[in-house]
C-alpha positions as CSV (number, residue, x, y, z in Angstrom):
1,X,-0.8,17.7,-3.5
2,X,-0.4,18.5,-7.3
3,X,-2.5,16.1,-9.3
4,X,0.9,15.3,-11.2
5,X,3.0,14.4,-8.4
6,X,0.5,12.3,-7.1
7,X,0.2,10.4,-9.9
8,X,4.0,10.6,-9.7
9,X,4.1,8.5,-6.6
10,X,1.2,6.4,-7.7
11,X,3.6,5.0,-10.2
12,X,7.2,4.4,-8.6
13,X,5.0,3.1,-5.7
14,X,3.6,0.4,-8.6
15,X,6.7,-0.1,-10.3
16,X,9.2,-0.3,-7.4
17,X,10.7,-2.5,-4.9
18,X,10.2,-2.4,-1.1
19,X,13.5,-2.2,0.4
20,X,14.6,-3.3,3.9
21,X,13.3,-0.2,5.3
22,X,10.3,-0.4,4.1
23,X,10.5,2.3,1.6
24,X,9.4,2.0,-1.9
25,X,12.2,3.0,-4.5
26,X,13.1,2.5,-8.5
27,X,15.8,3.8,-10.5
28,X,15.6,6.7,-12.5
29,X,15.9,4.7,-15.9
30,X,12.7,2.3,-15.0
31,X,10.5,5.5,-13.8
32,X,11.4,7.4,-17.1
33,X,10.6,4.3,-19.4
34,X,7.4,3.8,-17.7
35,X,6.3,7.4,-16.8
36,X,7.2,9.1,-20.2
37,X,4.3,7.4,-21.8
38,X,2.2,9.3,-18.8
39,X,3.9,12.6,-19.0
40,X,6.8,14.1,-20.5
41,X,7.6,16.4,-17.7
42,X,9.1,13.6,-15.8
43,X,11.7,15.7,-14.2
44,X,9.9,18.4,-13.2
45,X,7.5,16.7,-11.7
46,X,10.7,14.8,-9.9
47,X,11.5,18.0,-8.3
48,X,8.1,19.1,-7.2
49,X,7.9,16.0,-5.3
50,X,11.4,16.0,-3.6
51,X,10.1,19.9,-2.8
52,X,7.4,18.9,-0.9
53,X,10.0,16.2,0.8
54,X,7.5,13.0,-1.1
55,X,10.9,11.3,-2.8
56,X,14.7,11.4,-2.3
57,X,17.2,11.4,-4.6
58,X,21.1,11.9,-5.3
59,X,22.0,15.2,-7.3
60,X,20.4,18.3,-8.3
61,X,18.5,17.6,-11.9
62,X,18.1,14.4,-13.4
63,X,19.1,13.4,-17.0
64,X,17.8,10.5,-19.2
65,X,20.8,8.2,-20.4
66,X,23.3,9.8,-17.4
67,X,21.4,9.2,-14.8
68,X,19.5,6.0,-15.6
69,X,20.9,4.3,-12.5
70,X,19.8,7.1,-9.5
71,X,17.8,5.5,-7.2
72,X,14.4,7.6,-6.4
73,X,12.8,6.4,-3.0
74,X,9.5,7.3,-2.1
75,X,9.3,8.8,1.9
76,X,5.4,8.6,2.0
């Protein structure tokens, strides 16, 4: 795994909430705020993980203000 995307999951698995089925998700909004001071590449790094099939998410790209309210859930 890409030493970014594994920091990646590090955090939303830190920052989010465990949901009924188990899974580990955060919005959008709350991963920016807190990963932005880790990386500015957020969203690429977003992408590489739903690549390799390590987070789910509604919509094609992701944009800061617009989409402060997608839900990211971890699989893994």
């Amino acid at each position: 795994m890409q030493p970014g995307v594994e920091e990646l999951c590090l955090v939303i698995r830190n920052t989010g909430r465990t949901g009924d089925d188990g899974r580990v998700s955060v919005t959008f909004g709350q991963l920016f705020e807190t990963y932005v001071t880790i990386s500015n590449k957020v969203v690429g790094i977003l992408l590489r993980a739903r690549k390799h099939g390590l987070v789910r998410f509604e919509g094609e790209m992701l944009w800061q203000g617009k989409d402060d309210d997608v839900v990211i859930t971890l699989l893994e």
